[in-house]
N, CA, C and O atoms as a CHARMM CRD file, in Angstrom:
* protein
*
  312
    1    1 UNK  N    -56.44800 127.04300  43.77600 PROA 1      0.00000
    2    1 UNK  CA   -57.72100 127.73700  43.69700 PROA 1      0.00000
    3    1 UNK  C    -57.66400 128.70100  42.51000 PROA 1      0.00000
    4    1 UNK  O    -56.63800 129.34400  42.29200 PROA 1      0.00000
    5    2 UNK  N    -58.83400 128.81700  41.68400 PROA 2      0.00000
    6    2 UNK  CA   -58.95700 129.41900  40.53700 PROA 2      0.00000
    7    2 UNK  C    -60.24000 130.66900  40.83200 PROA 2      0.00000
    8    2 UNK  O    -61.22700 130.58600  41.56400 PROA 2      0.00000
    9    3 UNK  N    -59.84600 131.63900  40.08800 PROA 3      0.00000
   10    3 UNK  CA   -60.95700 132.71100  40.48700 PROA 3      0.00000
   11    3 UNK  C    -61.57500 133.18600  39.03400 PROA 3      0.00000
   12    3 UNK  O    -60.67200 133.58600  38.30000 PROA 3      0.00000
   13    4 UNK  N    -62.54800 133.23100  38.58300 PROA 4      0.00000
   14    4 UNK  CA   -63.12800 133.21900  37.52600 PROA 4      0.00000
   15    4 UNK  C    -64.37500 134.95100  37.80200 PROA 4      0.00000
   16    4 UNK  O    -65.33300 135.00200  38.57400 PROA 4      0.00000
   17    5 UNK  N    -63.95200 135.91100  37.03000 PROA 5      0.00000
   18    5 UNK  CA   -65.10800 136.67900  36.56800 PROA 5      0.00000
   19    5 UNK  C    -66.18800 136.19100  36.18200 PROA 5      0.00000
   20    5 UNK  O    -66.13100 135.00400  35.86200 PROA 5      0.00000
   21    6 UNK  N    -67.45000 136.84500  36.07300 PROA 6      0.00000
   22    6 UNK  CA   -68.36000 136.77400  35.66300 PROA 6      0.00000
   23    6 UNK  C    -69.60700 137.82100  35.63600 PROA 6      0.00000
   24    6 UNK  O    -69.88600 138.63600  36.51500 PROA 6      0.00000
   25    7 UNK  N    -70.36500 137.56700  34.26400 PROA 7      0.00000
   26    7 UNK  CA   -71.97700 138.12500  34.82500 PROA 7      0.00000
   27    7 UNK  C    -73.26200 137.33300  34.52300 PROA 7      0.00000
   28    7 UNK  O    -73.77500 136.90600  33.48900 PROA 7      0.00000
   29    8 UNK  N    -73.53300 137.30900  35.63400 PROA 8      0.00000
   30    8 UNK  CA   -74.73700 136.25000  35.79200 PROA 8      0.00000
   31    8 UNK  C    -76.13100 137.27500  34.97400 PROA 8      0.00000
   32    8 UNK  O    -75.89400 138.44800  34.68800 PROA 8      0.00000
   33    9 UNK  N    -77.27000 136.76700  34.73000 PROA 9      0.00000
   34    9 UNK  CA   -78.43000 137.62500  34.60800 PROA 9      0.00000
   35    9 UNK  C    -79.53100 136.88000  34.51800 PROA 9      0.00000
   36    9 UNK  O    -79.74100 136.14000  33.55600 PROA 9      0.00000
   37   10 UNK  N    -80.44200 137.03100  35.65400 PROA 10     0.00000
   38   10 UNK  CA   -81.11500 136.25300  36.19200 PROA 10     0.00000
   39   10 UNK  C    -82.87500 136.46100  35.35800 PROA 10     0.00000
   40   10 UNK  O    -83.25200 137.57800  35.00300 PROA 10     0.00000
   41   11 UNK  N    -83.57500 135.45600  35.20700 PROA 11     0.00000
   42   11 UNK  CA   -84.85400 135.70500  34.58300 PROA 11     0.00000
   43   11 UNK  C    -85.69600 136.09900  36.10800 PROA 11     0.00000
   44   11 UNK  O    -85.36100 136.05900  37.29200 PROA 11     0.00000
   45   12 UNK  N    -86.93200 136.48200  35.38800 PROA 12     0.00000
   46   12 UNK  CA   -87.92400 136.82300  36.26400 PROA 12     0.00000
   47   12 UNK  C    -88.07000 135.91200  37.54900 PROA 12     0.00000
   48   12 UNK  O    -87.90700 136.15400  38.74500 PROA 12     0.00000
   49   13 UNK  N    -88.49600 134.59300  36.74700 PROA 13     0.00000
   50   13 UNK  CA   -88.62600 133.34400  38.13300 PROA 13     0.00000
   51   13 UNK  C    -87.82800 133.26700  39.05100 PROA 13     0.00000
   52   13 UNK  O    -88.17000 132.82700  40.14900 PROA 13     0.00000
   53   14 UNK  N    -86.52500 133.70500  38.77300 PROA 14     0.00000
   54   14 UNK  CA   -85.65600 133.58900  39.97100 PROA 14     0.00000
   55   14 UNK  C    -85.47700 134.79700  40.59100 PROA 14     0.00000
   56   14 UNK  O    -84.73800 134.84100  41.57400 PROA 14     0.00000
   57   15 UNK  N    -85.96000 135.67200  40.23700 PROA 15     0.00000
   58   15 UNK  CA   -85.23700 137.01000  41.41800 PROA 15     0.00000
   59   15 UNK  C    -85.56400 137.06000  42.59500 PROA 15     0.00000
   60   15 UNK  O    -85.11300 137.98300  43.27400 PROA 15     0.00000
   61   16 UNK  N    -86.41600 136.11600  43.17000 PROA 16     0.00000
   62   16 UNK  CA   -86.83100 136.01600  44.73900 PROA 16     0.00000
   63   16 UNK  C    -85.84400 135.08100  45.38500 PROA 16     0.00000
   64   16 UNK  O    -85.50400 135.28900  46.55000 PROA 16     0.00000
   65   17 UNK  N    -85.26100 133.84800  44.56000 PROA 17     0.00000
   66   17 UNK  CA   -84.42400 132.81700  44.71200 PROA 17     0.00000
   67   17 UNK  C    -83.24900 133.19400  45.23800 PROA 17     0.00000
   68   17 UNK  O    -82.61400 134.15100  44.79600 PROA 17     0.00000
   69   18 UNK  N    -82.73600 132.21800  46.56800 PROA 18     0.00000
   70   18 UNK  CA   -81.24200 132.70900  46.81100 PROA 18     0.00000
   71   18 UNK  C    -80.41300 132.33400  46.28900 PROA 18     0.00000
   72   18 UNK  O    -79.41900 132.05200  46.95700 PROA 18     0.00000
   73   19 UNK  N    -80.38700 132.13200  44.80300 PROA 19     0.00000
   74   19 UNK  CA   -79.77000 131.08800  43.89600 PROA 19     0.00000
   75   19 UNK  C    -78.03700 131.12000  44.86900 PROA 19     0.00000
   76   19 UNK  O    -77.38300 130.19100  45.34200 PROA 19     0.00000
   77   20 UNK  N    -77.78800 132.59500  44.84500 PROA 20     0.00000
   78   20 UNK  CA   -76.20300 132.40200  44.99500 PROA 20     0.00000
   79   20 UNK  C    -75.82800 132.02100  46.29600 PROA 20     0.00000
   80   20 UNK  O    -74.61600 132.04000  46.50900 PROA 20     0.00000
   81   21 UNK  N    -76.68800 131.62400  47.37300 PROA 21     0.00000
   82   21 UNK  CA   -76.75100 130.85600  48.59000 PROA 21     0.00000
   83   21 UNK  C    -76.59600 129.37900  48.44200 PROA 21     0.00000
   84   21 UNK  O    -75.88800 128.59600  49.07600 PROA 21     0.00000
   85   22 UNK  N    -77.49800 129.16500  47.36600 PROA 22     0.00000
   86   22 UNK  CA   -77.82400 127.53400  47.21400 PROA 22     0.00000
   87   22 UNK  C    -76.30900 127.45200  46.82000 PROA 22     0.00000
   88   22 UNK  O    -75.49900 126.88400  47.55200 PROA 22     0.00000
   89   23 UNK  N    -75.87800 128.17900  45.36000 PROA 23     0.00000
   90   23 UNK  CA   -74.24500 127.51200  45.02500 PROA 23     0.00000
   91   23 UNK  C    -73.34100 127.51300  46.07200 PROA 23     0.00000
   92   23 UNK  O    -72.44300 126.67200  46.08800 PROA 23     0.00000
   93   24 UNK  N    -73.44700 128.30500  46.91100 PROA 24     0.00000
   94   24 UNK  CA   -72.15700 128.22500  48.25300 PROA 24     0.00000
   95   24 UNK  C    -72.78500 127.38800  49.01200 PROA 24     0.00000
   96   24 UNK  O    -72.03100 127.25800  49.97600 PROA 24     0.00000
   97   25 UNK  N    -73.64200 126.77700  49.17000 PROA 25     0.00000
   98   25 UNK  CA   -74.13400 125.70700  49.74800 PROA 25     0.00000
   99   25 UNK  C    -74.07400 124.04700  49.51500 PROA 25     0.00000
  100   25 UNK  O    -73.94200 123.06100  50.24000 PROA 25     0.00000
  101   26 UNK  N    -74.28500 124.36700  47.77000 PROA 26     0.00000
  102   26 UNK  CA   -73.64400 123.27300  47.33500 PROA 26     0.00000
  103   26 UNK  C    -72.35800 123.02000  46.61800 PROA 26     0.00000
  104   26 UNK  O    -72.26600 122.08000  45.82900 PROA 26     0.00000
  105   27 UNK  N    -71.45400 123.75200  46.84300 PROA 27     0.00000
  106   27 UNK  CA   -70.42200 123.73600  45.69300 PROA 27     0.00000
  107   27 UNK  C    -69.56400 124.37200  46.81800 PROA 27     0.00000
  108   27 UNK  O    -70.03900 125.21100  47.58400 PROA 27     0.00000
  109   28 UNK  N    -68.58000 124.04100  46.87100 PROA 28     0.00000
  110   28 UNK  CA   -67.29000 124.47500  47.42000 PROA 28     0.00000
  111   28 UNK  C    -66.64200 125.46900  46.55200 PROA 28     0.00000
  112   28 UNK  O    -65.67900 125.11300  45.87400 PROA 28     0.00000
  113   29 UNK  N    -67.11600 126.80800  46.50000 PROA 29     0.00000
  114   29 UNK  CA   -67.35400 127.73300  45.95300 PROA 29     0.00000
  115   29 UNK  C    -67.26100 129.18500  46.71800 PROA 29     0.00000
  116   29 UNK  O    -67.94400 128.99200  47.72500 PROA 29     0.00000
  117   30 UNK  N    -66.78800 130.50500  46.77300 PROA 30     0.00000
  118   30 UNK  CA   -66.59100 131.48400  47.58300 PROA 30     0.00000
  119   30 UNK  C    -66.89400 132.67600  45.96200 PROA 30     0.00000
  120   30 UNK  O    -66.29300 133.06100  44.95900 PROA 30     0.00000
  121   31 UNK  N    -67.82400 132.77900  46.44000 PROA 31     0.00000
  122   31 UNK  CA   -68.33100 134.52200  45.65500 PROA 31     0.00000
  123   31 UNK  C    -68.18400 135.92800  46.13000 PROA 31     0.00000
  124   31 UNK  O    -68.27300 136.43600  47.24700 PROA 31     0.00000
  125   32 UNK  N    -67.96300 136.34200  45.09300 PROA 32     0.00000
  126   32 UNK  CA   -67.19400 137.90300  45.36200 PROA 32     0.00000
  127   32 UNK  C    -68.06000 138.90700  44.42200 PROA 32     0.00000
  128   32 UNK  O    -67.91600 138.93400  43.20000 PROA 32     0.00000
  129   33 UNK  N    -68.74900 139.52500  44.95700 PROA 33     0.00000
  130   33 UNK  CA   -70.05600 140.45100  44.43900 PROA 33     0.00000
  131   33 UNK  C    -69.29200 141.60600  44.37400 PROA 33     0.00000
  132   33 UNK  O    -68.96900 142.23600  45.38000 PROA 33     0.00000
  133   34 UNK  N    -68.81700 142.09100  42.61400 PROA 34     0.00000
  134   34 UNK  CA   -68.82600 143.26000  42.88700 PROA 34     0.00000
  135   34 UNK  C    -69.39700 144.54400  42.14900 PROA 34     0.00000
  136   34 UNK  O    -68.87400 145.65800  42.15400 PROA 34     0.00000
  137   35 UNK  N    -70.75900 144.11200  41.41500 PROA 35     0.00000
  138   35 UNK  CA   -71.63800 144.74700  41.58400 PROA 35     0.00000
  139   35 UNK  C    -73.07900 144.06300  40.94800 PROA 35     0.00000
  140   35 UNK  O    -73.21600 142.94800  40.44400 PROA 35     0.00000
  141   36 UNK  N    -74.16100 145.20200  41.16900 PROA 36     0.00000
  142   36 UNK  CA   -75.12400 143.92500  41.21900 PROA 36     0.00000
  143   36 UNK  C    -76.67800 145.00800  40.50000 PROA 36     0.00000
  144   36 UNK  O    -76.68400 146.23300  40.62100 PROA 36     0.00000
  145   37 UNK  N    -77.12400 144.70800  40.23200 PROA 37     0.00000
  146   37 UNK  CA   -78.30000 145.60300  39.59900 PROA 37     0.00000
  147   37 UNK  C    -79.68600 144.52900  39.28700 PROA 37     0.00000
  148   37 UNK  O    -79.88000 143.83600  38.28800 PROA 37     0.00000
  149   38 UNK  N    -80.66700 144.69900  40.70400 PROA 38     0.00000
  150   38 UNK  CA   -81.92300 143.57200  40.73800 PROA 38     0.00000
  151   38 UNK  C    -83.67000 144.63200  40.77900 PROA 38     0.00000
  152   38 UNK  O    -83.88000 145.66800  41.41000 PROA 38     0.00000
  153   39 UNK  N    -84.12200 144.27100  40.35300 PROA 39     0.00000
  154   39 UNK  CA   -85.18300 145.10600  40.27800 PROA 39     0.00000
  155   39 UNK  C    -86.83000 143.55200  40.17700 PROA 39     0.00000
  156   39 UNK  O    -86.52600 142.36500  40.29800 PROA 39     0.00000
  157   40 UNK  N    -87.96500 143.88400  40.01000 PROA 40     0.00000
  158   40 UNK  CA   -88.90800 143.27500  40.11700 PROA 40     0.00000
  159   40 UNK  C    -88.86200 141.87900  38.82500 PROA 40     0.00000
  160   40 UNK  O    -89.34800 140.75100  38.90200 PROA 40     0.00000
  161   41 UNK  N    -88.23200 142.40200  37.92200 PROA 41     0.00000
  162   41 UNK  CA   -88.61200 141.54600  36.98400 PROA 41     0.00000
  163   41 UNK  C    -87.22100 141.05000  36.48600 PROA 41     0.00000
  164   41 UNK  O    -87.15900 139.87900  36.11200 PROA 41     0.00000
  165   42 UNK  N    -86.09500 141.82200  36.44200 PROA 42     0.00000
  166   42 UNK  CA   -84.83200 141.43800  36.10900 PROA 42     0.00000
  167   42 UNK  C    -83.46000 141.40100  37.08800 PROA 42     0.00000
  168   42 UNK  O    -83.62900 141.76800  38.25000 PROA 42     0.00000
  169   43 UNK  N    -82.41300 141.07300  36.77000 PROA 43     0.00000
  170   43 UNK  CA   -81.44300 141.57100  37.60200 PROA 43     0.00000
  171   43 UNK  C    -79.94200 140.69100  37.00600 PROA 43     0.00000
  172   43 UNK  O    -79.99300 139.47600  36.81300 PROA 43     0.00000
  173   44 UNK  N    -79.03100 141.25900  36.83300 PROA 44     0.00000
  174   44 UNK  CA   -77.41400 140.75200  36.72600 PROA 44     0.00000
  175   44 UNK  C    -76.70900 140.91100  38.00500 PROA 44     0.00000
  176   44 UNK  O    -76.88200 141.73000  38.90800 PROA 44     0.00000
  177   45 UNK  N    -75.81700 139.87500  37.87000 PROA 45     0.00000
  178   45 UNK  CA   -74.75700 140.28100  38.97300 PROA 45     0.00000
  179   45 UNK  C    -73.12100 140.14600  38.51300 PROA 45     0.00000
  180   45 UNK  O    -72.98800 139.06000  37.94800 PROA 45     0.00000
  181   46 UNK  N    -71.94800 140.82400  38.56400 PROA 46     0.00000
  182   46 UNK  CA   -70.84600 140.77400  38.33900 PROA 46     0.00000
  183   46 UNK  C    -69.85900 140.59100  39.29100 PROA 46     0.00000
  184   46 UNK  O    -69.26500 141.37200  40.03400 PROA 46     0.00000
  185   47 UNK  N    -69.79400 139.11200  39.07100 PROA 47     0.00000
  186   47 UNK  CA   -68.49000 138.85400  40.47400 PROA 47     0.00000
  187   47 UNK  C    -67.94600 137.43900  40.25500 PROA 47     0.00000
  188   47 UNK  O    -68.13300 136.54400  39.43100 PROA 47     0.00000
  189   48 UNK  N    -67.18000 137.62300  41.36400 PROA 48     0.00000
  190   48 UNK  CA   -65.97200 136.98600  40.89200 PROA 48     0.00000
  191   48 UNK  C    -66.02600 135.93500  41.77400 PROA 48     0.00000
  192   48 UNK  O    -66.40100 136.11200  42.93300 PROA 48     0.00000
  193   49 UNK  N    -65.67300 134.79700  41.33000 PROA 49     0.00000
  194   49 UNK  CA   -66.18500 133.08300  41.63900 PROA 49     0.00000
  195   49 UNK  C    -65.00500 132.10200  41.62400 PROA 49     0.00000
  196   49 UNK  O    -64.45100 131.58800  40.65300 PROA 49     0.00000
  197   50 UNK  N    -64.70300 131.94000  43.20500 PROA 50     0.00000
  198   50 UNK  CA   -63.07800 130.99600  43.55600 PROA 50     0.00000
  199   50 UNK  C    -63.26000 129.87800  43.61900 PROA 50     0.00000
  200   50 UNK  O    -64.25200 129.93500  44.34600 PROA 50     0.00000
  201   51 UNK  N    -63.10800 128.78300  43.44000 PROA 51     0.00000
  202   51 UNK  CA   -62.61500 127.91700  44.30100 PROA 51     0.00000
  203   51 UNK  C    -61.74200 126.65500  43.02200 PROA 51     0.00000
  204   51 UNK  O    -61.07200 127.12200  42.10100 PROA 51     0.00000
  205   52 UNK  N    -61.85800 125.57900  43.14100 PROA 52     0.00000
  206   52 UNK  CA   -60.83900 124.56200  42.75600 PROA 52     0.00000
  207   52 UNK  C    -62.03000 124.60900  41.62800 PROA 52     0.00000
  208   52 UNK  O    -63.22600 124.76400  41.87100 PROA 52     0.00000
  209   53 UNK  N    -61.26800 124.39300  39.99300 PROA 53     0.00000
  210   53 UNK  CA   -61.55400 124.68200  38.84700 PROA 53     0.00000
  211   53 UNK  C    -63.07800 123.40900  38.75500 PROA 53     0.00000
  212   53 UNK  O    -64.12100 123.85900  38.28000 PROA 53     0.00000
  213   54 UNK  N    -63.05800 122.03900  39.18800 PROA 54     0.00000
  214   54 UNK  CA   -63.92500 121.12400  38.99900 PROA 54     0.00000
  215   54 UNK  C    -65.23800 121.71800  39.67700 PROA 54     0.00000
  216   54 UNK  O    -66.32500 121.72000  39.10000 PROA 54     0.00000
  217   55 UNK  N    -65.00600 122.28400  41.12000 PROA 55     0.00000
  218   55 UNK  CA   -66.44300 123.02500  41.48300 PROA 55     0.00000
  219   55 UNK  C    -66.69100 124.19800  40.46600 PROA 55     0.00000
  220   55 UNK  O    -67.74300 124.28000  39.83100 PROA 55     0.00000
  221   56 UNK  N    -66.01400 124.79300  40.38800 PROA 56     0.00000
  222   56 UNK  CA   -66.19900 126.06400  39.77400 PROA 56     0.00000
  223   56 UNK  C    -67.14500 125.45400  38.75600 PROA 56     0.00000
  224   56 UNK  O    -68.33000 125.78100  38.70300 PROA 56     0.00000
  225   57 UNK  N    -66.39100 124.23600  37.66000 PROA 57     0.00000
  226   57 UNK  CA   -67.30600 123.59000  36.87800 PROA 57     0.00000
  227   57 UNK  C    -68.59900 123.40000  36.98300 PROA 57     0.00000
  228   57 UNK  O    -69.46500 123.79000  36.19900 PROA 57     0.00000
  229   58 UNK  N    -68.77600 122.59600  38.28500 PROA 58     0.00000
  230   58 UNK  CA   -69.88600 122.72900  38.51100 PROA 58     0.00000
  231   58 UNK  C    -70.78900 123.64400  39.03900 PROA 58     0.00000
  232   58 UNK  O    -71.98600 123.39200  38.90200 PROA 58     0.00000
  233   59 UNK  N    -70.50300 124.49200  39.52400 PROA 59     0.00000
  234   59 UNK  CA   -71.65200 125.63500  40.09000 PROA 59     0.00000
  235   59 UNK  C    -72.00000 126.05500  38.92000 PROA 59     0.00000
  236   59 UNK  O    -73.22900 126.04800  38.84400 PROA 59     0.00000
  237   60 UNK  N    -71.20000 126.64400  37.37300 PROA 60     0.00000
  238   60 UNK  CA   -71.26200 127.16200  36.07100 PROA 60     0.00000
  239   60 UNK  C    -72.67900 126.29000  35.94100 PROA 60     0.00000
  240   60 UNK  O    -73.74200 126.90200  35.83800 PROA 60     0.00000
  241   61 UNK  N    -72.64400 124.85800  35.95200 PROA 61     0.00000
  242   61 UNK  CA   -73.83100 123.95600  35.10200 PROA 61     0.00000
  243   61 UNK  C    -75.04400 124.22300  35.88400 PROA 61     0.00000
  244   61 UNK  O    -76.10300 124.59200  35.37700 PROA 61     0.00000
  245   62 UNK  N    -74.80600 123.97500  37.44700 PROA 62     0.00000
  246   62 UNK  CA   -76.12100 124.71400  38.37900 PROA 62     0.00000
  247   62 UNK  C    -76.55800 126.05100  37.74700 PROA 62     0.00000
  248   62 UNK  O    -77.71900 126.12000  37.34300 PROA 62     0.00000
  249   63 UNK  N    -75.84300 126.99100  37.63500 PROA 63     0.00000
  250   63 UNK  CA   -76.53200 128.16100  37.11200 PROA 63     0.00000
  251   63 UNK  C    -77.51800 128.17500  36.10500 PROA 63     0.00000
  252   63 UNK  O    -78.64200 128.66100  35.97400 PROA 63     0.00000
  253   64 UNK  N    -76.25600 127.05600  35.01100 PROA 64     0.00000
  254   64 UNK  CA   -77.18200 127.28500  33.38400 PROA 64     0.00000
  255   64 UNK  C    -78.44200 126.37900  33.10300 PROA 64     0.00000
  256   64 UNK  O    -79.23000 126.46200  32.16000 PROA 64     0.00000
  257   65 UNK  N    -78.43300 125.31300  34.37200 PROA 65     0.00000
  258   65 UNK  CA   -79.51400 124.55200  34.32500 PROA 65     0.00000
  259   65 UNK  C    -80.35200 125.09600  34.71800 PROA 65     0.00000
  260   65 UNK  O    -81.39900 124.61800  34.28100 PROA 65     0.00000
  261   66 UNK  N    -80.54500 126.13700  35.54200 PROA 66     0.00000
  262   66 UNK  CA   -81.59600 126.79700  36.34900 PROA 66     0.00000
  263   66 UNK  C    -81.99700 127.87900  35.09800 PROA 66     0.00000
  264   66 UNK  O    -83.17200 128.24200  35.05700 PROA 66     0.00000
  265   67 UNK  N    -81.25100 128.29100  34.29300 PROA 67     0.00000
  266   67 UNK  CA   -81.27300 129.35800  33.07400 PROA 67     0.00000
  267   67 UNK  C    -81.00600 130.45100  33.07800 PROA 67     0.00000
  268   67 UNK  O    -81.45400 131.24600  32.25200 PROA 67     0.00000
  269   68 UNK  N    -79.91900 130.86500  34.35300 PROA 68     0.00000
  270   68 UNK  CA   -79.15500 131.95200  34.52100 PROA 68     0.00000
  271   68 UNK  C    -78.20300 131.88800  33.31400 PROA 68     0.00000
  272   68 UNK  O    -77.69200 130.82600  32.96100 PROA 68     0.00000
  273   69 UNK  N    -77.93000 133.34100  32.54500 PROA 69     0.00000
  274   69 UNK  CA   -76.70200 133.71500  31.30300 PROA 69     0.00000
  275   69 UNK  C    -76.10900 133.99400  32.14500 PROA 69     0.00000
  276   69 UNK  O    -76.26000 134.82500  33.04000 PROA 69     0.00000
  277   70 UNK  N    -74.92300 132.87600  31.76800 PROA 70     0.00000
  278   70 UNK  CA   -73.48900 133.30500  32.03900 PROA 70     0.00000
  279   70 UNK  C    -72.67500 134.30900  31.28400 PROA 70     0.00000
  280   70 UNK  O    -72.99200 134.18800  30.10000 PROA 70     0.00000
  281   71 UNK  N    -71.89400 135.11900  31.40600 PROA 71     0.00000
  282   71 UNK  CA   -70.91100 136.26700  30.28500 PROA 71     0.00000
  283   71 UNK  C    -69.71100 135.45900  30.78800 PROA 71     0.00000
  284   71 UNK  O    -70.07600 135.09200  31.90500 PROA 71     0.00000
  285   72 UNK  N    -68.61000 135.03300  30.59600 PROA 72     0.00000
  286   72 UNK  CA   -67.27000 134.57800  31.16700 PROA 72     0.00000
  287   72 UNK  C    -66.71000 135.89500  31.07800 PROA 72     0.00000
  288   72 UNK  O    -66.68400 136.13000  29.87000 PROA 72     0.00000
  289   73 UNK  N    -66.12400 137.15000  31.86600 PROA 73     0.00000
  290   73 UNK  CA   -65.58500 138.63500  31.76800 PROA 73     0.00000
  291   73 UNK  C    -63.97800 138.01600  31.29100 PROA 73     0.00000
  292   73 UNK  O    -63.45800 138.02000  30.17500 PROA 73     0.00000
  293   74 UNK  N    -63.61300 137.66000  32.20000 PROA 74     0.00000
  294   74 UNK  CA   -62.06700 137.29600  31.97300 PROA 74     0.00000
  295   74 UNK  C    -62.02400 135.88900  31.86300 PROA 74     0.00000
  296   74 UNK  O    -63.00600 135.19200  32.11600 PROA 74     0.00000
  297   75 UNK  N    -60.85900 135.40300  31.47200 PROA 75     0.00000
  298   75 UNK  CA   -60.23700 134.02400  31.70700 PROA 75     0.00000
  299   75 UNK  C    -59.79700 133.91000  33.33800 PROA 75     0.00000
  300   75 UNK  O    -59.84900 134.84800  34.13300 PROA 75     0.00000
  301   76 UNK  N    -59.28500 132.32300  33.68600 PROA 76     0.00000
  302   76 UNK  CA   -59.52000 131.97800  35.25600 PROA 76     0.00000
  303   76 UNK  C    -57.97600 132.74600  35.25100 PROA 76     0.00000
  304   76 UNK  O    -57.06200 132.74100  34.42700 PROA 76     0.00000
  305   77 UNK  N    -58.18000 133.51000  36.79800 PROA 77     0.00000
  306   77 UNK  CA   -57.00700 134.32000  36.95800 PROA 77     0.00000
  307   77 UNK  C    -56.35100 133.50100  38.34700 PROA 77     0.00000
  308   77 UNK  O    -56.97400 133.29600  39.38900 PROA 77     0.00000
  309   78 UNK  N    -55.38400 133.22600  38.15400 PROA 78     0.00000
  310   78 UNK  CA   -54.29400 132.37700  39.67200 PROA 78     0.00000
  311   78 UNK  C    -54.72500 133.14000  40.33200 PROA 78     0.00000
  312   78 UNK  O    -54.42300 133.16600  41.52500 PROA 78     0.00000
């Protein structure tokens, strides 16, 4: 299992969306929120994203297809 930083930052259309429900829903995936700043029109989140490097892969492409910015904070940490 690989654990990957991150900051997500979400457009307008999605801030009602449970986007980060849907990825643990579809992706064998475990998120770690550790901090988060959402308001009416914008919002980022910074956390940290486990599981086996091929999901991880894929939840990354779910995000960017939907048009969430990814930041990569760190490299994948054991």
């Amino acid at each position: 299992m690989k654990t990957q930083r991150l900051e997500l930052t979400f457009p307008e259309k999605l801030i009602k969306r449970p986007v980060i429900y849907e990825m643990v829903r579809d992706f064998d995936v475990v998120p770690n929120i550790r901090r988060a700043n959402v308001d009416e029109k914008y919002g980022w989140i910074v956390m940290e994203l486990s599981g086996e490097e091929e999901e991880l892969e894929r939840a990354f492409r779910f995000l960017q297809d939907l048009g969430i910015e990814i930041e990569y904070l760190e490299s994948f940490v054991e």
